[in-house]
C-alpha positions as CSV (number, residue, x, y, z in Angstrom):
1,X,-25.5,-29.9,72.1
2,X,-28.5,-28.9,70.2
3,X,-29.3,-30.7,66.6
4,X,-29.4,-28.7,63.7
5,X,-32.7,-28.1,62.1
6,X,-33.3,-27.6,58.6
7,X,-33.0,-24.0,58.9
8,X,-30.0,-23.9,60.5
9,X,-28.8,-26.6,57.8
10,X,-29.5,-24.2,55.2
11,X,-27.9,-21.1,56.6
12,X,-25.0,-23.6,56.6
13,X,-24.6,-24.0,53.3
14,X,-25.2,-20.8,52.3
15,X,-22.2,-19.6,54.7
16,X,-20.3,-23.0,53.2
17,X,-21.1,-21.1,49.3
18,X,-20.3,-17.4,50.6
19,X,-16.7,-18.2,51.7
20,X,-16.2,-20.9,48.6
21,X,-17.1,-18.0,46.3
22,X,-14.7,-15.4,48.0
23,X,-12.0,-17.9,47.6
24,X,-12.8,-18.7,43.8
25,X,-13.0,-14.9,43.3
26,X,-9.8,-14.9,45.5
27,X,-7.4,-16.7,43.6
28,X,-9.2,-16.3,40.1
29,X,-7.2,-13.8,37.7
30,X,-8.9,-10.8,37.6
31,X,-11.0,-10.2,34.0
32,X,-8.8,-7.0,33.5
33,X,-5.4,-9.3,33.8
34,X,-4.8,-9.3,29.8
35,X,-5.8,-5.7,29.2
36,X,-3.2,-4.8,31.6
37,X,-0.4,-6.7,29.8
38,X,-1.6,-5.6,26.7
39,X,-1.6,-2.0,28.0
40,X,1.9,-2.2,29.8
41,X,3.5,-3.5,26.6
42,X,2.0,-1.0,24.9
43,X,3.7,1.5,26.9
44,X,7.4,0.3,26.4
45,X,6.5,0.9,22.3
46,X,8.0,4.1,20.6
47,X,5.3,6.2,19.1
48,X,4.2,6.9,15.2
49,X,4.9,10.7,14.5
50,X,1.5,11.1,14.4
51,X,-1.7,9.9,13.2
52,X,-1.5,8.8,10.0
53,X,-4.3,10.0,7.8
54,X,-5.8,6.9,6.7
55,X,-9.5,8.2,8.8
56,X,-11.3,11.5,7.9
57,X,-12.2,10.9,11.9
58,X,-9.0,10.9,14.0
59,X,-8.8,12.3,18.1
60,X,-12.1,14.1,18.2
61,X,-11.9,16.3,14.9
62,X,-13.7,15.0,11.7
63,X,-13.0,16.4,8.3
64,X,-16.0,17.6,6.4
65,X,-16.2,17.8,2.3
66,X,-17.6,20.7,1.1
67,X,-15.5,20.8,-2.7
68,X,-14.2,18.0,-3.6
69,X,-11.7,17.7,-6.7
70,X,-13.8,15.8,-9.7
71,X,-11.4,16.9,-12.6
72,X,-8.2,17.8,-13.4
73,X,-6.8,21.2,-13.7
74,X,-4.5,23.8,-13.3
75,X,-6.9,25.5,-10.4
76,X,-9.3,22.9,-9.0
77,X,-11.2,23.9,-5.9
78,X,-10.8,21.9,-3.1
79,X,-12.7,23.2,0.2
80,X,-13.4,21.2,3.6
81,X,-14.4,22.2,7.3
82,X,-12.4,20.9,10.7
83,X,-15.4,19.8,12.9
84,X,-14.7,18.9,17.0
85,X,-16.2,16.8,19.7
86,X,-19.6,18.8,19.4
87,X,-19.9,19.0,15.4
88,X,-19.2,22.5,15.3
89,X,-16.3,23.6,12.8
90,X,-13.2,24.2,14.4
91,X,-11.0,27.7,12.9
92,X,-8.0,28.1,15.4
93,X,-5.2,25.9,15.5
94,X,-1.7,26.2,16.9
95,X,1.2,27.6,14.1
96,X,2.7,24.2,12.6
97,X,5.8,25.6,10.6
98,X,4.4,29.0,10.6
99,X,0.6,27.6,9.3
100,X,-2.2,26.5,11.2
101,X,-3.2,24.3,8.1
102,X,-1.3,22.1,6.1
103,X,-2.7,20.4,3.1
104,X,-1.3,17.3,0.8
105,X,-2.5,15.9,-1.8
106,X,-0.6,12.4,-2.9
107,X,-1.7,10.5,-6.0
108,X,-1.4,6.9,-5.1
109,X,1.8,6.1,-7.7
110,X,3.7,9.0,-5.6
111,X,3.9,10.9,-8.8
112,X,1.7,13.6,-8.1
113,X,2.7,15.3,-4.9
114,X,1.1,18.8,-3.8
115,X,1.8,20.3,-0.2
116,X,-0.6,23.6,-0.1
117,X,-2.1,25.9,2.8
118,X,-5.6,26.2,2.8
119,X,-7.0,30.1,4.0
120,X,-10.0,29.8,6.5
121,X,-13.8,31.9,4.8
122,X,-16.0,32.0,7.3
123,X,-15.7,28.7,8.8
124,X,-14.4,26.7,6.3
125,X,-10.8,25.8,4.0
126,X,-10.5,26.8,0.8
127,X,-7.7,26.3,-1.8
128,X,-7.2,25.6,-5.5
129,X,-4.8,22.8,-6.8
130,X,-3.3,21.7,-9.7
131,X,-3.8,18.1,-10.9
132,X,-2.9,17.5,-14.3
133,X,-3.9,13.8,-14.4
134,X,-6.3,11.1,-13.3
135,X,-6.0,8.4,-10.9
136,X,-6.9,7.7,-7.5
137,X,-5.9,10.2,-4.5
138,X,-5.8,11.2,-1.1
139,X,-6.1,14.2,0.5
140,X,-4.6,15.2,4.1
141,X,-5.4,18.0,6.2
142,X,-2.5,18.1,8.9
143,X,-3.3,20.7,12.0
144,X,-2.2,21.1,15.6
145,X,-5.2,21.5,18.3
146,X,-4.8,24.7,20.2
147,X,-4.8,21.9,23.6
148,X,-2.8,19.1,22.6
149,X,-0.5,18.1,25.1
150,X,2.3,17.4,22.5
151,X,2.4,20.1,19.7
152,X,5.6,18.1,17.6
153,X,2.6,15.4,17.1
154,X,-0.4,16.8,14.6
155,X,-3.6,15.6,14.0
156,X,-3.9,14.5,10.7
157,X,-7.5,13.9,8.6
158,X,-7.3,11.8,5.3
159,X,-9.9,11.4,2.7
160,X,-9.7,9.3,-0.7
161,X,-10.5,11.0,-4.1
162,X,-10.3,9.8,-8.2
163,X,-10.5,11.7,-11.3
164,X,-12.1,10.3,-14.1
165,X,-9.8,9.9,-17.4
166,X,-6.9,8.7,-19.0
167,X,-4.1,8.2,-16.3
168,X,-0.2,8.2,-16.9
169,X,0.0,5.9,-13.7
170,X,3.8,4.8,-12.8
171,X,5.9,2.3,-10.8
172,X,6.9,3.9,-7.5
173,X,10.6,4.6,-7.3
174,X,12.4,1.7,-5.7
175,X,14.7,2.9,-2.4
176,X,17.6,4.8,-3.4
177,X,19.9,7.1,-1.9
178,X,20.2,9.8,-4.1
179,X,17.3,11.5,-6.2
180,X,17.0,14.7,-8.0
181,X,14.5,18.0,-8.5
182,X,12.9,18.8,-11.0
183,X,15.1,22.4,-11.0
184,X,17.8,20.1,-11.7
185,X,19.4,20.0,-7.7
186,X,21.1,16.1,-6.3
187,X,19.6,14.9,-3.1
188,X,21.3,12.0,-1.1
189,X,20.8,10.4,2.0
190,X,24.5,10.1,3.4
191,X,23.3,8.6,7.1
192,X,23.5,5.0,6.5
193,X,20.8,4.6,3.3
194,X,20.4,1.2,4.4
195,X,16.6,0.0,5.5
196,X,15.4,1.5,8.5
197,X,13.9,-0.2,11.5
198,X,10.5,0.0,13.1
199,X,9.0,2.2,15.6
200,X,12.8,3.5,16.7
201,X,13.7,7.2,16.1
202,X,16.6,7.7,13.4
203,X,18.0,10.6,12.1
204,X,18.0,10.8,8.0
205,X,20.8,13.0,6.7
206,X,20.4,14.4,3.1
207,X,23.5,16.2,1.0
208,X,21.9,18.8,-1.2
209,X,23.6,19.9,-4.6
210,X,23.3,22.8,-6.9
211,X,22.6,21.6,-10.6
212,X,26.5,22.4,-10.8
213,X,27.3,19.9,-8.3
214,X,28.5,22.2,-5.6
215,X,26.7,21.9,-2.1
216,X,24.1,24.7,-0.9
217,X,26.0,26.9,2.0
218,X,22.9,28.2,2.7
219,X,18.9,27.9,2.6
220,X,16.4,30.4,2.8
221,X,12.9,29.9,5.3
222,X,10.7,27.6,3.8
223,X,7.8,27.5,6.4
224,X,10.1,28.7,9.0
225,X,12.6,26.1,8.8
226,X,15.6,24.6,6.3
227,X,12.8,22.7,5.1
228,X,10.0,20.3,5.4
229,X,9.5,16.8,4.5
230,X,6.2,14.4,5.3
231,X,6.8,10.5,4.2
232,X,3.7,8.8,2.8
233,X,3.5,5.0,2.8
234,X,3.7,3.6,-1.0
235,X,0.8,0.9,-0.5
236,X,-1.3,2.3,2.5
237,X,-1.1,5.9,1.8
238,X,-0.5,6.5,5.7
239,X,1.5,9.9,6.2
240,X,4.2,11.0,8.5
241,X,5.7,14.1,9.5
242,X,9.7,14.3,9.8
243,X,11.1,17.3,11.7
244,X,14.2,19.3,10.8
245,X,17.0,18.8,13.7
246,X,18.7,22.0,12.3
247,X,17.6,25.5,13.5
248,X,16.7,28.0,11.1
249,X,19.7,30.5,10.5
250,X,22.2,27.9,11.5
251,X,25.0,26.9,9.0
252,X,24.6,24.4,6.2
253,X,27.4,21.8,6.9
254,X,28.8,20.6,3.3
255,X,25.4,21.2,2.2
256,X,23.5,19.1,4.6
257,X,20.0,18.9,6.2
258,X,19.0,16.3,9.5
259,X,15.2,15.0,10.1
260,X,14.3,13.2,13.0
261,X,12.0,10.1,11.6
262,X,9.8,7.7,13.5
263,X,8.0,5.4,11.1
264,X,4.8,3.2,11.8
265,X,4.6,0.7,9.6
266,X,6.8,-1.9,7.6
267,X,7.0,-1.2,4.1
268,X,8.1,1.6,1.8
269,X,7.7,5.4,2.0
270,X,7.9,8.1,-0.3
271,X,9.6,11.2,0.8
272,X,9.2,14.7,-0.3
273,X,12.0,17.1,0.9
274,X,11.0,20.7,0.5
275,X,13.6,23.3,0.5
276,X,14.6,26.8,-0.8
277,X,17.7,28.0,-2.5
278,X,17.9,30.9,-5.2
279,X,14.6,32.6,-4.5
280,X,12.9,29.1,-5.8
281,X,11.3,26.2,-4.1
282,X,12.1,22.9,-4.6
283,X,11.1,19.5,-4.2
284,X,13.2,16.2,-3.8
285,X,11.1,12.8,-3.6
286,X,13.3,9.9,-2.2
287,X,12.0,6.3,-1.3
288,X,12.9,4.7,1.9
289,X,12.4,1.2,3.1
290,X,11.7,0.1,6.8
291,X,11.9,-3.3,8.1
């Protein structure tokens, strides 16, 4: 048999390296083993509503100032623009309770709660809102892209705000079941007020009452619907929407209204139940905790 030179020698060990290497890369984990436990637990978690508002940036849209509030008012101007992927403003969006554009503005001691709807000029938002006092703020514009593949989730852009002077600033409500308008109407939860958990779908049942104690038998449209409610966290400001189970035109049950809830984040949130009865709007904040 014919001895090895030194060439053949060295093609040997490189052969020796080439099949050690395939078997390291063999049985090694593969680099993407963690992302893909991370992204299959990921999949087993419930959703958030929706995004929350804490980013003026959120799933390709940016929110633009153009006025920004910078004193209080009965009529201060507020106007913005929707910008997409390419930087160009963005005017259509699906209906979302009958408006492409819904607009909150939350003072950060859940005291000072405005829910507006912006008209479009050209190709930007314009409204006026009243803020009677100073403090700090957030302001969220809450819209539904015309191709979203899930129209019940909206996008929703949030940008932080202060007015200058003297502020009346106030402990946040503690949870509580029951609550009342300023009109003088009773508001209380009557599912199980308890604390709610985490990232799981509940149903929150409220009991509304006339000022004379006897429960609504019926509501009129507000938005196209019973009645709307969005939840804002009490330390983050994060917001979420809660959607009415009840259809519009169907019977108030002893006075009662159903939203489904999913709910992000530990801590406590401030509801604001909209509804309308007697040709007037009202508005019943509640706090919730979830664990």
């Amino acid at each position: 048999m014919r001895k090895l030179g030194f060439i053949d020698w060295v093609f040997a060990l490189l052969a020796v390296a080439i099949v050690a290497g395939g078997g390291i890369m063999l049985f090694r984990p593969s680099a993407a083993s963690p992302h893909s436990v991370h992204q299959q637990a990921t999949q087993d978690v419930v959703p958030a509503s929706h995004s929350d508002g804490l980013s003026e940036v959120e799933g390709g849209y940016r929110f633009e100032r153009v006025v920004v509030p910078e004193s209080r008012g009965s009529a201060v101007p507020v106007a913005f623009r929707i910008l997409g992927g390419d930087g160009k403003p963005v005017t259509r969006f699906l209906d979302n309770q009958t408006k492409q554009m819904h607009f909150f503005v939350v003072r950060d001691d859940m005291h000072v709660f405005r829910h507006v709807h912006p008209t479009l000029d050209g190709d930007t938002w314009r409204i006026t809102i009243d803020l009677p006092d100073g403090g700090a703020y957030r302001m969220f514009a809450e819209f539904i892209p015309l191709d979203t593949k899930d129209p019940r989730h909206p996008v929703v852009l949030g940008v932080p705000f202060s007015l200058a002077g003297d502020t009346a600033l106030m402990p946040v409500p503690a949870p509580d079941a029951s609550t009342r308008t300023a009109t003088g109407y009773s508001v209380t939860r009557v599912d199980e007020p308890a604390a709610l958990p985490l990232l799981n779908e509940r149903k929150l049942r409220f009991a509304i009452r006339t000022p004379d104690g006897a429960p609504v038998k019926t509501l009129e449209p507000h938005l196209g619907a019973n009645g709307h409610m969005t939840g804002f966290h009490t330390m983050l400001l994060s917001a979420t929407h809660l959607h009415p189970v009840e259809p519009l035109g169907a019977p108030v049950i002893n006075g009662e209204l159903t939203f489904r809830s999913v709910f992000a984040e530990r801590g406590e949130y401030r509801l604001f139940l909209e509804f309308s009865h007697g040709g007037r709007l009202h508005t019943a904040p509640i706090t919730v905790a979830v664990e």
